[in-house]
Backbone bond lengths (Angstrom), bond angles and torsions (degrees), N, CA, C in turn:
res aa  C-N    CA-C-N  psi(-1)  N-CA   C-N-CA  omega(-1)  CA-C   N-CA-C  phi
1 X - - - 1.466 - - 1.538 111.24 -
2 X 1.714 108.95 -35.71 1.758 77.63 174.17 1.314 101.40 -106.56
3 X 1.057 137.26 57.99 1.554 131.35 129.90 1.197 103.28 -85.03
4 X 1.118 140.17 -14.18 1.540 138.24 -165.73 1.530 86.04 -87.47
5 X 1.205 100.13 -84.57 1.748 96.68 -170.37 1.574 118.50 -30.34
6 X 1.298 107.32 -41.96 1.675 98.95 -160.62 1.774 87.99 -70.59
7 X 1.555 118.45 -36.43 1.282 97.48 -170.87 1.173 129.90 -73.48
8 X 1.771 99.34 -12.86 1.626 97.34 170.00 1.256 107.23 -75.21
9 X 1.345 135.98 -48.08 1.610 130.72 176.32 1.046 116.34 -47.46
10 X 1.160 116.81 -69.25 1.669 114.21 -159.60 1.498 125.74 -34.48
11 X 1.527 113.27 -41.99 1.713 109.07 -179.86 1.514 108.06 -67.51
12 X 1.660 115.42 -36.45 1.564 97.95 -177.31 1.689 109.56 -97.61
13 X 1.024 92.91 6.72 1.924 89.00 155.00 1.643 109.63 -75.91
14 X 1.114 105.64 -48.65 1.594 118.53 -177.77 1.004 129.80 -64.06
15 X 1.629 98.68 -33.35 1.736 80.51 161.19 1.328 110.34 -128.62
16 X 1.313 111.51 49.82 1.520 117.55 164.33 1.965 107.45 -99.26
17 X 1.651 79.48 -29.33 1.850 85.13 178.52 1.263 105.71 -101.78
18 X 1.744 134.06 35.50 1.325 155.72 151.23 1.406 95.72 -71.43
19 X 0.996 95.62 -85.64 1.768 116.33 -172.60 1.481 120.55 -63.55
20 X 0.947 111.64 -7.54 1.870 129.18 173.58 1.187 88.54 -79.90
21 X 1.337 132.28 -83.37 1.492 146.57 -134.31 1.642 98.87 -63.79
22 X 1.543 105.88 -35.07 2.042 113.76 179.42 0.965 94.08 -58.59
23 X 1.078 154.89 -16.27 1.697 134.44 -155.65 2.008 98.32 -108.46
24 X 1.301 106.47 85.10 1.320 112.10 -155.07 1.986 96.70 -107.32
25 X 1.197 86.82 37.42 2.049 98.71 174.97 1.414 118.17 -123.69
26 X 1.633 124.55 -38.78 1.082 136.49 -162.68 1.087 112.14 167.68
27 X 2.059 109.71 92.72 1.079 107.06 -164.47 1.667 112.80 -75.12
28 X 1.803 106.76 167.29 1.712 82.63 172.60 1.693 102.71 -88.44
29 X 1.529 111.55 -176.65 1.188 134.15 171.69 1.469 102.04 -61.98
30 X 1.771 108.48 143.07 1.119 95.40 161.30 1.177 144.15 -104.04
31 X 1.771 108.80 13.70 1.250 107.40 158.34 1.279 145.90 -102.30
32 X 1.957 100.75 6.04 1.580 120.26 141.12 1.694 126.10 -49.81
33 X 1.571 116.06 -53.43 1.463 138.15 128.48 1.585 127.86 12.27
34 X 1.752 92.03 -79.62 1.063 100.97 178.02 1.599 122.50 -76.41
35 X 1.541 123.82 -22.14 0.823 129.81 -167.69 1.642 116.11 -68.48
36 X 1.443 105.86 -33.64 1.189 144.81 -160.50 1.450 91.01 -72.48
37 X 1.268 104.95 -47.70 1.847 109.45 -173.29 1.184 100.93 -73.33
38 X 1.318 110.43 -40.36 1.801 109.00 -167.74 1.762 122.06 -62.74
39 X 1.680 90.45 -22.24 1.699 91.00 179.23 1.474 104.39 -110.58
40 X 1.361 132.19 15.59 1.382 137.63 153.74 1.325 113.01 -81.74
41 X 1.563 127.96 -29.40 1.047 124.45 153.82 1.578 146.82 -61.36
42 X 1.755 89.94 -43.54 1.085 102.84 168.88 1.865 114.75 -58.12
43 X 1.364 115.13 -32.24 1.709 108.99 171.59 1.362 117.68 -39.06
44 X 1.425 105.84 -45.38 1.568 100.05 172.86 1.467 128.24 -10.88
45 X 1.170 123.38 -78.11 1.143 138.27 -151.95 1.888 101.70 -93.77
46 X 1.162 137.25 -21.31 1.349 108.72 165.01 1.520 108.19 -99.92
47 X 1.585 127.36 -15.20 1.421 108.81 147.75 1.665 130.68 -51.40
48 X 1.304 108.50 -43.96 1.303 116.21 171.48 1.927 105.01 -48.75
49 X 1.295 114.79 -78.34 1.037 113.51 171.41 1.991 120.57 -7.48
50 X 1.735 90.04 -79.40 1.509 100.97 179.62 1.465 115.92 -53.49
51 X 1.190 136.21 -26.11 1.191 124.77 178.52 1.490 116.55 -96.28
52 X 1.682 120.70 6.81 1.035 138.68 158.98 1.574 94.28 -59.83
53 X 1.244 115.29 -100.16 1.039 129.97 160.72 1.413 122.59 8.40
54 X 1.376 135.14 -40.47 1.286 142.39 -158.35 1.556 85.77 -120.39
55 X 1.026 136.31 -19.47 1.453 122.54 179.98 1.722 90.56 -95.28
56 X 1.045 133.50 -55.99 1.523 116.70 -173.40 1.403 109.71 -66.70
57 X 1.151 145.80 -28.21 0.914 149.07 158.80 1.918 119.89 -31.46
58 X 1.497 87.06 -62.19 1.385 104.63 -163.44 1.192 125.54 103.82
59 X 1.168 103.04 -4.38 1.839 112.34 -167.39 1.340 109.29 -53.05
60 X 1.757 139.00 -0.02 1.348 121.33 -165.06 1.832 90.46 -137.14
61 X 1.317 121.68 112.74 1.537 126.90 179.56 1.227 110.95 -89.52
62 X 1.227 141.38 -14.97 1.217 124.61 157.09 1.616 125.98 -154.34
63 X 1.379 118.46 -173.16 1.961 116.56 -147.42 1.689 89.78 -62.53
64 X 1.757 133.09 -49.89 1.489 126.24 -163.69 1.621 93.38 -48.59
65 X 1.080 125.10 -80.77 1.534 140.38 -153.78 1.544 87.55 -52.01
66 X 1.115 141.89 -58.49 1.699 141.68 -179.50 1.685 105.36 -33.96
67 X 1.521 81.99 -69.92 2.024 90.12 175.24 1.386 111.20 -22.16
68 X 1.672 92.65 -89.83 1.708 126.08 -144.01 1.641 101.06 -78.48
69 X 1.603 112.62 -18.71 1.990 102.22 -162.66 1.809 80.85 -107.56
70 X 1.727 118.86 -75.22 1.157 104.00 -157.28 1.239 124.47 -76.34
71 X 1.473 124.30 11.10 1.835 127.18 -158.67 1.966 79.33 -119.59
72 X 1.556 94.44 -76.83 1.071 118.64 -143.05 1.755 117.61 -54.08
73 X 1.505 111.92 -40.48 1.554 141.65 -173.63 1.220 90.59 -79.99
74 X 1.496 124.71 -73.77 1.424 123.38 -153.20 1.854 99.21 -50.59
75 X 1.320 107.38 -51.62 1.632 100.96 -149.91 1.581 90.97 -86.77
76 X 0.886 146.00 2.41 1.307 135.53 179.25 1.436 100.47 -117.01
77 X 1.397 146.66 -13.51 1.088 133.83 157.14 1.544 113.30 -54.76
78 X 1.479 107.47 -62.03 1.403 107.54 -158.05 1.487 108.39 -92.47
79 X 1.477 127.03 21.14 1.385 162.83 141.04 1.778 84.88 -42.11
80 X 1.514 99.57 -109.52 1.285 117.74 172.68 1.372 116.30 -41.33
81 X 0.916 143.96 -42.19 1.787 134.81 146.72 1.323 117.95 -0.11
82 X 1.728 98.96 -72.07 1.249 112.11 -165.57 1.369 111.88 -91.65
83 X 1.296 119.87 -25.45 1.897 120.94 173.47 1.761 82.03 -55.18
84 X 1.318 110.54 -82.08 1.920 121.37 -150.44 1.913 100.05 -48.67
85 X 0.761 126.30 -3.81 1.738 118.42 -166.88 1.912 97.08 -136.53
86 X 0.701 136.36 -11.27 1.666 129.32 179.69 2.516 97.76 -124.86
87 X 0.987 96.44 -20.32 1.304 99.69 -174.31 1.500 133.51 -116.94
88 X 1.005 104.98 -33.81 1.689 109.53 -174.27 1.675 101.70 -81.03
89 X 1.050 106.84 -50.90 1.431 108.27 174.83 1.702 121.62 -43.67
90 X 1.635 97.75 -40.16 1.716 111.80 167.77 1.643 99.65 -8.57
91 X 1.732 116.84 151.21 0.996 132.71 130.86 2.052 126.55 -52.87
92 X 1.234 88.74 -37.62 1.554 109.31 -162.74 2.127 88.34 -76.47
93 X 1.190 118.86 -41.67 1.110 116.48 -158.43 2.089 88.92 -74.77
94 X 1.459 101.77 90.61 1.243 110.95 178.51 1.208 125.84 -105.60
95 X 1.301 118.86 2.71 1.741 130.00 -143.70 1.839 114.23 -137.39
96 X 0.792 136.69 128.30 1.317 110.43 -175.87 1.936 106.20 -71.16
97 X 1.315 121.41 -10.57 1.339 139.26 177.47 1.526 118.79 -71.40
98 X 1.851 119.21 -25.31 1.300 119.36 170.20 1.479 114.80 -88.82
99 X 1.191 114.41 26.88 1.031 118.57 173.74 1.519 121.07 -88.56
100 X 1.262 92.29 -30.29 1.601 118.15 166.20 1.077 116.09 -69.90
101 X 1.505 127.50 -42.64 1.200 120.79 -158.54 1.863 98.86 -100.52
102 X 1.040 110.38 11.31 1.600 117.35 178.56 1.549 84.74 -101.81
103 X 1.160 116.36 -59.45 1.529 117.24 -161.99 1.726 120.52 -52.70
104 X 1.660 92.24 -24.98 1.406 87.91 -176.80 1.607 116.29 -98.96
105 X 1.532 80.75 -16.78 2.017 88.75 175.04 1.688 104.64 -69.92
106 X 1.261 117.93 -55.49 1.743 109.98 161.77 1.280 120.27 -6.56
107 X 1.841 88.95 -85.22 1.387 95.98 -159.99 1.954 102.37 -79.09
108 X 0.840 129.52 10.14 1.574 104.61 -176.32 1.826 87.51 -109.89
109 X 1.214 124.66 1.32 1.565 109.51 -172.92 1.710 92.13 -104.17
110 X 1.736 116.57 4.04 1.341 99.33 151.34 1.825 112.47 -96.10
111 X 1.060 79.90 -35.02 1.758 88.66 -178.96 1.827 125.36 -36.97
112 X 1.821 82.74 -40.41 1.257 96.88 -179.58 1.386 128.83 -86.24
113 X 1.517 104.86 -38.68 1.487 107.91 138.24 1.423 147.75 -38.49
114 X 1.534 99.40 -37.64 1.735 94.93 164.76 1.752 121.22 -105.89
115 X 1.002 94.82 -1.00 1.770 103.61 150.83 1.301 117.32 -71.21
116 X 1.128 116.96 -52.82 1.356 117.13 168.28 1.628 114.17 -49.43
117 X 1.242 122.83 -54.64 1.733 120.99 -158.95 1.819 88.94 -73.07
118 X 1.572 124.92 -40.45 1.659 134.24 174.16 1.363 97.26 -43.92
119 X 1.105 127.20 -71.52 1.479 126.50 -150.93 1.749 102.83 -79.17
120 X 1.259 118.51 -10.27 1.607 104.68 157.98 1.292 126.59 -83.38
121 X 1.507 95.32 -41.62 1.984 100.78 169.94 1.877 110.91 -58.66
122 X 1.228 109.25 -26.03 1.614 98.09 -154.81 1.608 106.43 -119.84
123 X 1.754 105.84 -15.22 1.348 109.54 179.76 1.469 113.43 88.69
124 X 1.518 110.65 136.42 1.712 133.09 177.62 1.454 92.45 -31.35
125 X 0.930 148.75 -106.66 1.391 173.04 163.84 1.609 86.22 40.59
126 X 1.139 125.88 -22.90 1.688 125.62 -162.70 1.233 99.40 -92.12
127 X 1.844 126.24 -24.28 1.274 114.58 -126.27 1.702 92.14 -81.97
128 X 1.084 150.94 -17.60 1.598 143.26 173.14 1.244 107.33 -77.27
129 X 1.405 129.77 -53.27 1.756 93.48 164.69 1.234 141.85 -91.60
130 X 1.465 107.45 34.87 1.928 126.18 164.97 1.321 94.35 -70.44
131 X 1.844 100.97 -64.58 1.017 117.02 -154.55 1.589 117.37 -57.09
132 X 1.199 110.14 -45.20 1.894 115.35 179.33 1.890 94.65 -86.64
133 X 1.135 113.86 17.63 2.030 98.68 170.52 1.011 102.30 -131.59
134 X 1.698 130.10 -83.84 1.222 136.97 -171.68 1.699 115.52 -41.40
135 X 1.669 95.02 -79.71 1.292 104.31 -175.75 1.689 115.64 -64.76
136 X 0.781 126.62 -43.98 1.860 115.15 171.70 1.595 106.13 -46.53
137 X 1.340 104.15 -49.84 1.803 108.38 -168.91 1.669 108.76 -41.38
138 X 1.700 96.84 -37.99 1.018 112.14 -178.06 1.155 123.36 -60.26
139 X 1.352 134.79 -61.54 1.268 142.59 153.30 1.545 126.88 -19.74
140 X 1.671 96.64 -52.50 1.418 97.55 179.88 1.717 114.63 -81.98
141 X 0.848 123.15 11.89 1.624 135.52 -172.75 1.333 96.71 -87.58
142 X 2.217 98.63 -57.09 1.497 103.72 -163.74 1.753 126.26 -76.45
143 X 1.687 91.88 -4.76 1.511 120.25 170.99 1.947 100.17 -59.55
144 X 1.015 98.20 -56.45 1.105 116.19 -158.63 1.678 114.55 -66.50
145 X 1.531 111.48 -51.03 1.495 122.31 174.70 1.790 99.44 -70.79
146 X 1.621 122.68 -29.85 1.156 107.22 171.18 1.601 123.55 -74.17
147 X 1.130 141.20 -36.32 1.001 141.86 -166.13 1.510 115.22 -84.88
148 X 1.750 109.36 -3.02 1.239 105.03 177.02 1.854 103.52 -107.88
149 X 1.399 111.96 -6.76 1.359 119.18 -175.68 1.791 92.07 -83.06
150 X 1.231 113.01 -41.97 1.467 120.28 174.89 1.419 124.64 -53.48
151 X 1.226 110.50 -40.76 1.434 126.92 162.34 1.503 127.82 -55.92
152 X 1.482 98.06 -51.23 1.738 112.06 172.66 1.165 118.90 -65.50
153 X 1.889 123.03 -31.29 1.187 115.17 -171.66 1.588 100.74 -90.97
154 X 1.114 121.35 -10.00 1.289 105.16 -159.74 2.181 102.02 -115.87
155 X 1.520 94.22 8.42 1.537 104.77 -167.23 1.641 105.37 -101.56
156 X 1.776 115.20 131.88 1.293 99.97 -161.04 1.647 101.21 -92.52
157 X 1.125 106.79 25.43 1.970 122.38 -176.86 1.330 114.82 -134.32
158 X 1.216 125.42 155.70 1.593 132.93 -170.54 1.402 105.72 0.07
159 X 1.372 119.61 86.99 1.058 149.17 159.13 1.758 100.98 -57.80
160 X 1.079 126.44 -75.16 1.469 150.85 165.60 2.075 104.07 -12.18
161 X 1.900 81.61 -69.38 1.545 89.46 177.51 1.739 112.81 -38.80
162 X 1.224 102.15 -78.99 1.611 132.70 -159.55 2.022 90.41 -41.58
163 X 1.506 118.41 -55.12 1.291 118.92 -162.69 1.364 95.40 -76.50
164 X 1.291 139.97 -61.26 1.291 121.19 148.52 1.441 125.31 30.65
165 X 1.813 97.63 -103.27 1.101 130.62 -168.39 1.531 104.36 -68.76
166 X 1.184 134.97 -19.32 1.507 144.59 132.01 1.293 108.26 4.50
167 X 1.463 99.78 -90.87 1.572 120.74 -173.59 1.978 115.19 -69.93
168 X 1.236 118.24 -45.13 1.790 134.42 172.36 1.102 92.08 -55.88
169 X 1.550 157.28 -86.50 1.603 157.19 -90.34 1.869 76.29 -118.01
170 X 1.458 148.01 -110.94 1.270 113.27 -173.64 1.806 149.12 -44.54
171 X 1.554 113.22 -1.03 1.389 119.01 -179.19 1.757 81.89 -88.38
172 X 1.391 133.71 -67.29 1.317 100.13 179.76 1.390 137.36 -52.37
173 X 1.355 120.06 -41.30 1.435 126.84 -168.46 2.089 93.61 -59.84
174 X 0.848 120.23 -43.84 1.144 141.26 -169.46 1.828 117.31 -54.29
175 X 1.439 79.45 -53.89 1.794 105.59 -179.86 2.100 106.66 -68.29
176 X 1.691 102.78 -36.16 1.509 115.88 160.42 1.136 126.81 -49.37
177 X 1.449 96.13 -38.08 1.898 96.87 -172.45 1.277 108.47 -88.29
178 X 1.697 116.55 -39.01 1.469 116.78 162.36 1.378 126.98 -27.87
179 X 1.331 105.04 -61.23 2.190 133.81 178.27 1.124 75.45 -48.07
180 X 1.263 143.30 -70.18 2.006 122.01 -118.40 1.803 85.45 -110.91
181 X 0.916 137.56 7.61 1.295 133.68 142.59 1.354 120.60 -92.24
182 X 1.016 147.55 -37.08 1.097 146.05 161.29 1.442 122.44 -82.30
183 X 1.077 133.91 -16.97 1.546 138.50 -172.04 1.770 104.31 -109.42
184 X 1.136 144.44 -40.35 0.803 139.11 171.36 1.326 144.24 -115.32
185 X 1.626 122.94 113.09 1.670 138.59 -143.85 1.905 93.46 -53.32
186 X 1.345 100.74 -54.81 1.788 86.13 168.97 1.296 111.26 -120.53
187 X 1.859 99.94 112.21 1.115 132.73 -161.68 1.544 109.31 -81.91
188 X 1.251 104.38 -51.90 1.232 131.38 -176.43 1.628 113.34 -48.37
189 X 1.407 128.46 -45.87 1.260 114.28 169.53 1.602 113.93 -72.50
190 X 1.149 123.65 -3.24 1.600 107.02 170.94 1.395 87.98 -112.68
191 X 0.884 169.96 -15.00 1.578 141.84 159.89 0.996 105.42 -93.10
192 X 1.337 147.54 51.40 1.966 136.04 139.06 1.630 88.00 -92.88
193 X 2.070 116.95 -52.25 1.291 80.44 -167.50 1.485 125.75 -72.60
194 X 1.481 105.17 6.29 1.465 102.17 -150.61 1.714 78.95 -98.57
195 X 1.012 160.64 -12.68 1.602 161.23 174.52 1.313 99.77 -79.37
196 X 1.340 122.09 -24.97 1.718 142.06 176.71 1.303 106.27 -43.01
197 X 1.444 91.32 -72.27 1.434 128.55 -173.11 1.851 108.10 -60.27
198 X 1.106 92.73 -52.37 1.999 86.92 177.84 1.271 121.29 -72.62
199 X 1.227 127.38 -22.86 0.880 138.32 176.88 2.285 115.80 -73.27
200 X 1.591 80.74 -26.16 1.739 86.57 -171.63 1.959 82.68 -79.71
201 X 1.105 90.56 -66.34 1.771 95.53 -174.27 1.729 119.16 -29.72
202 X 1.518 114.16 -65.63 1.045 107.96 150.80 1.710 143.29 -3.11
203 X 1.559 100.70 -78.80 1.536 122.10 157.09 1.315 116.98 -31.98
204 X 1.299 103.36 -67.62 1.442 105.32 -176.65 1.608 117.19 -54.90
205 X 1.102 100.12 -40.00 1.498 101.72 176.16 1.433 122.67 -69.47
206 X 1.369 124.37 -39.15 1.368 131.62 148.17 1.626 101.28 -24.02
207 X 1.214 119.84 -66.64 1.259 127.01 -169.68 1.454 145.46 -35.37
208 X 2.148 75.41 -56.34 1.239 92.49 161.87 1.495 133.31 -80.87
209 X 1.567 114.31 -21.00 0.912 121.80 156.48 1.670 124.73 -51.06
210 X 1.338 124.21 -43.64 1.523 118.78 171.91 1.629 112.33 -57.24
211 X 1.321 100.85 -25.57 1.501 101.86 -169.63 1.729 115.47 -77.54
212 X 1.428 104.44 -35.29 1.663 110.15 173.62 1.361 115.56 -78.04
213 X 1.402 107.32 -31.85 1.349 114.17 168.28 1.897 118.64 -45.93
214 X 1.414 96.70 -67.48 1.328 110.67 144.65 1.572 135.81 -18.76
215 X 0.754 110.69 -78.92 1.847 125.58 161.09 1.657 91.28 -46.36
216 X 0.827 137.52 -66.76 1.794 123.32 -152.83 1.388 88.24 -74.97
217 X 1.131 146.17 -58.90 1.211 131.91 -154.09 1.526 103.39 -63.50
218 X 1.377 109.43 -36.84 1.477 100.20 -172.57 1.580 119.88 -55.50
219 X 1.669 88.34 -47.30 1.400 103.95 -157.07 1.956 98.31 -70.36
220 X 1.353 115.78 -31.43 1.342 119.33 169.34 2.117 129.84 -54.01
221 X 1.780 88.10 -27.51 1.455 89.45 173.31 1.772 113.85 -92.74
222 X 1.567 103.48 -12.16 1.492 109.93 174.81 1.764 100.47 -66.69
223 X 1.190 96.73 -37.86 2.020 100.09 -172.35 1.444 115.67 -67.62
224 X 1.275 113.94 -17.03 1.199 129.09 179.85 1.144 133.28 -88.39
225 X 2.065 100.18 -18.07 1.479 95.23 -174.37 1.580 107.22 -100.21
C-alpha cells in the first residue's frame, strides 16, 4: 500500500513543484497551495459519484457525449468552481502568474487523488502511464484554466472574455483527449502528438504569464515611487 501511495503522489507532487518553482517573483504560500490541492482532491469523490450515476442511468449513448458531457464538463467545471470561488478572490492571488500555480494545484490534487483510488483497483504496474497521461493532462489543463483566470483578474478589458475562456479552452482540450482514448483502437498515435501540442501550449502560457506578471510588478513599483 505505500508503494501505491507514493506512486500515486509523486507525479503530482512533481509537477506541482514544476510550476511552483516558475513563479520566480513572489512565491505563493504554501498553505494557500496546499489548500488548493486539498479541495481538488477532495472533487474526487462527488464527481465520481455523479458519473456513477450517469453510467447506471444510461444517460450518455455514445463515446462524444462520454468524452466532452460526462468526463470532460463535470471535472473541469467544478475544477474551475473551486479555483474561481475559494481562490481568485485570495489576497495572495496577486500576480497574473498565480493563477497558474492555483490552477495546477486544483487540478493535480484531483489528479492525484484519482491516481491514487486507479492504482489500488488496477495495481502499481500502471503507475508510469498515469503518470505521463492522466495526471500531466491534468496539469496542463490546470495551466491553462489558470492563466486565463490570471489574465481576467488582472486585465483592465473583457474580464468576462478571458474568465470565460478559463473554463471552455480546458473542457475542450480535455473532452479531445477523452475521444482519442476512447474512440480510437490506436489511440496512442494521435495523442503523443496531441500531448505534443499541450504541452507546447502550456509553456507558452507559463511564459506569458511570467511576462504580465512582470509588467505589474514593474508598473506597481513605478506607482509607488
Amino acid at each position: 500500500m505505500l508503494g501505491i501511495l507514493s506512486a500515486g503522489i509523486a507525479p503530482g507532487l512533481a509537477l506541482l513543484s514544476y510550476f511552483y518553482l516558475k513563479d520566480e517573483y513572489d512565491s505563493e504560500p504554501i498553505s494557500v497551495v496546499s489548500r488548493a490541492f486539498i479541495f481538488g482532491a477532495l472533487l474526487v469523490f462527488p464527481i465520481m459519484f455523479i458519473q456513477y450515476v450517469i453510467d447506471v442511468e444510461n444517460l450518455v449513448q455514445n463515446e462524444w457525449s462520454h468524452a466532452f458531457f460526462s468526463v470532460s464538463l463535470l471535472e473541469e467545471f467544478f475544477k474551475w468552481f473551486v479555483l474561481f470561488y475559494t481562490v481568485y478572490q485570495h489576497v495572495e492571488f496577486d500576480e497574473p502568474y498565480d493563477g497558474i500555480v492555483y490552477g495546477v494545484a486544483v487540478s493535480l490534487g484531483f489528479a492525484t487523488a484519482e491516481n491514487i483510488l486507479y492504482l489500488v483497483a488496477h495495481g502499481v504496474e500502471h503507475a508510469i502511464g498515469r503518470a505521463l497521461l492522466p495526471v500531466s493532462s491534468h496539469a496542463l489543463f490546470g495551466v491553462i484554466m489558470g492563466f486565463y483566470l490570471g489574465k481576467g483578474k488582472f486585465s483592465q478589458f473583457s474580464n468576462r472574455k478571458w474568465i470565460s475562456l478559463s473554463l471552455l479552452l480546458p473542457f475542450f482540450f480535455h473532452g479531445i483527449y477523452d475521444y482519442i482514448l476512447i474512440s480510437f483502437e490506436y489511440w496512442v498515435f494521435f495523442m503523443l502528438p496531441f500531448m505534443i501540442f499541450l504541452w507546447w501550449l502550456a509553456l507558452r502560457k507559463v511564459k506569458m504569464a511570467r511576462l504580465l506578471s512582470s509588467s505589474k510588478i514593474t508598473v506597481d513599483k513605478t506607482l509607488q515611487l
